[in-house]
C-alpha positions in Angstrom: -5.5 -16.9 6.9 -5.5 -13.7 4.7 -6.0 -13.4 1.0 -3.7 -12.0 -1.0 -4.9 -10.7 -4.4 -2.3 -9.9 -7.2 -3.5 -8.0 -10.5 -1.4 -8.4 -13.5 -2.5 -7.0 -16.9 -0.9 -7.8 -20.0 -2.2 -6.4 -23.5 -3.7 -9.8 -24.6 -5.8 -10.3 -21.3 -6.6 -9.4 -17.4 -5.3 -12.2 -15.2 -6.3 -12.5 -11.0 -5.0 -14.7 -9.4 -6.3 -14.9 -5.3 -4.5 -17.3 -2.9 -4.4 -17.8 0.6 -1.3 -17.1 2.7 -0.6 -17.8 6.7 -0.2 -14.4 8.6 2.4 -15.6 10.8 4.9 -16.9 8.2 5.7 -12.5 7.2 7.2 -10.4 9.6 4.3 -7.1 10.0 6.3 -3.8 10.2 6.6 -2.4 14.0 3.5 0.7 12.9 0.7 -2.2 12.0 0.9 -4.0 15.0 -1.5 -2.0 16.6 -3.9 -2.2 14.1 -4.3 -6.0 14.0 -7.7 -7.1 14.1 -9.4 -4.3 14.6 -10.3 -3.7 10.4 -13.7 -5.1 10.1 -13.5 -8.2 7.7 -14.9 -7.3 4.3 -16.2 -9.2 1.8 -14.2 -11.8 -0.9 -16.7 -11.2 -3.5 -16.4 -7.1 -3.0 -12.5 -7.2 -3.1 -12.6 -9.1 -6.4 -15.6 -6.3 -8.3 -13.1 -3.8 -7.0 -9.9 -5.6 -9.0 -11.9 -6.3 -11.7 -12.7 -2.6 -12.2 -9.1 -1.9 -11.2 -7.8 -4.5 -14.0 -10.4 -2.2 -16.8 -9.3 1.1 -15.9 -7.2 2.9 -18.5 -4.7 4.2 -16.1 -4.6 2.2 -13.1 -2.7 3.6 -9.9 0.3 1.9 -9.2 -1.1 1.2 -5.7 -4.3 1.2 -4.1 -5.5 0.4 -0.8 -9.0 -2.0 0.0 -11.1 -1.4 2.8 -12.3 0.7 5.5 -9.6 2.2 7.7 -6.9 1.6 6.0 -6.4 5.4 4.1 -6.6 7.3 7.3 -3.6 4.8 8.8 -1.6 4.8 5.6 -2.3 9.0 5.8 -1.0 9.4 9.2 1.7 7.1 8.2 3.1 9.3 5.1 2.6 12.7 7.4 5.1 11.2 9.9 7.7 11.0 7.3 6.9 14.4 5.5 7.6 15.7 9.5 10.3 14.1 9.7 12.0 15.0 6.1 11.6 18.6 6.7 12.6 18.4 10.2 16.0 17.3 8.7 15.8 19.3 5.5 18.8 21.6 6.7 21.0 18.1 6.9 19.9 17.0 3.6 20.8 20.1 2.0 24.1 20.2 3.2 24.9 16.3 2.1 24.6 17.7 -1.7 27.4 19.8 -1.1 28.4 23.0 -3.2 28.0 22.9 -6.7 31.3 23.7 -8.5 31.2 26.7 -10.1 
């Protein structure tokens, strides 16, 4: 089982909602195979302080990661696709065409 935690925030009130959901009912994307099971579990009551704080902020990121490991991965992840965007920078320039003058 994993926990997934959503975070919704409305003007009236904070709201989190935790439930539990079966890993094998979600496809994982091919580049976190390899990194099943080796994240060290953290703990429940940790995750929710960090929402909670997360909830009260007064300009919350639109995404955040939780837990050790996980920002190195997600880093490596992004620089991939920056490599691979500017390896094909000279193809995306020429699908814009040439502005009419």
């Amino acid at each position: 089982m994993r926990w997934l935690l959503c975070v919704s925030k409305d003007q009236s009130h904070a709201c989190v909602r935790i439930r539990a959901t079966c890993a094998e009912k979600r496809p994982r994307p091919h580049r976190l195979t390899g990194f099943t099971g080796k994240q060290p579990a953290g703990d429940p009551a940790a995750a929710v302080q960090a929402l909670l704080k997360l909830v009260d902020s007064d300009e919350p990121p639109l995404r955040v990661l939780f837990g050790q490991g996980f920002y190195p991965m997600v880093q490596q992840a992004y620089a991939d696709r920056l490599k691979t965007w500017a390896d094909w920078q000279d193809l995306s320039a020429q699908a814009h065409g040439t502005p009419d003058r």
